[in-house]
N, C-alpha and C positions, 0 to 999 in steps of 0.2 A: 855574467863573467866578463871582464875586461880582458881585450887582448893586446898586445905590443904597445902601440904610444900610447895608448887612453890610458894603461896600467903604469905604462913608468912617468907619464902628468900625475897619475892621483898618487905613484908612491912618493913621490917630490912632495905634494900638496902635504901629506898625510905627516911627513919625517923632517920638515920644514922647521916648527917648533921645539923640536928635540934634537938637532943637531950640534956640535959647536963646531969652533975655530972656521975652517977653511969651509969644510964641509959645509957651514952654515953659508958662507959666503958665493959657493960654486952653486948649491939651491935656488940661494936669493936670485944668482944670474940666470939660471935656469926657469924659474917661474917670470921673471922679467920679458924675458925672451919669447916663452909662451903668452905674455899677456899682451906682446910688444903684435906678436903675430895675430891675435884674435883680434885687436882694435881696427889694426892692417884689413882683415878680412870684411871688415862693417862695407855695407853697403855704404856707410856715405866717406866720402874722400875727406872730408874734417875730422872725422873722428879715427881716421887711419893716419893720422898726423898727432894727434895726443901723446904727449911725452910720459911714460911713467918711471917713478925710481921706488927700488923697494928698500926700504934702510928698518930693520929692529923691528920687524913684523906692522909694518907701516909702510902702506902704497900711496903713493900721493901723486894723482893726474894733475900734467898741468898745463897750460898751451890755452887756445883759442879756438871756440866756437861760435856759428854767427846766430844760437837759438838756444834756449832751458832745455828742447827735447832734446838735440844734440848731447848736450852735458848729460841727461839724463842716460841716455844712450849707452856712450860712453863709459857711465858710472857702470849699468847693470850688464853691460860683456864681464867688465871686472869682476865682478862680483857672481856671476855664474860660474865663474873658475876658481875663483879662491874657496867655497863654499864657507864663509865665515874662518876661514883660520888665518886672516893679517885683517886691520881696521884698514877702511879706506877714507882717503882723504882727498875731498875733489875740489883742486883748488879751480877748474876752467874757469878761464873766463866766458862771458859772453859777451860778443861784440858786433852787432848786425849788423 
């Protein structure tokens, strides 16, 4: 059972798809937000600098890393949060 934030992240994640107008848009800010915060928390200070934007069920990281695993990194925080419901799209670069 889910209690207080973990239940209102998954009802966000969960009603994401099905919302419209505003409502779709105050989501979108709200999953950003959460995803903006999980990268924040990474142990590496590169990938707490990753930019993401959510636009049409479509997250797209983007910024600079000095390594693949980096990127990599980066990629699977997002994607442990979304549980498959937005495509991700990792544009990082890698720059060593």
């Amino acid at each position: 059972m889910l209690w207080g934030r973990d239940r209102k992240q998954k009802d966000a994640i969960e009603s994401y798809p099905h919302q419209h107008g505003s409502a779709v848009e105050e989501s979108q800010r709200h999953l950003e937000s959460l995803i903006r915060a999980d990268l924040r928390r990474s142990a590496y200070d590169e990938v707490g600098r990753v930019t993401c934007t959510l636009d049409d069920r479509v997250l797209t990281l983007s910024g600079r890393v000095s390594s693949y695993y980096l990127k990599q990194v980066a990629q699977r925080i997002v994607l442990d949060r979304l549980e498959g419901t937005v495509t991700v799209v990792n544009e990082l670069q890698v720059t060593p």
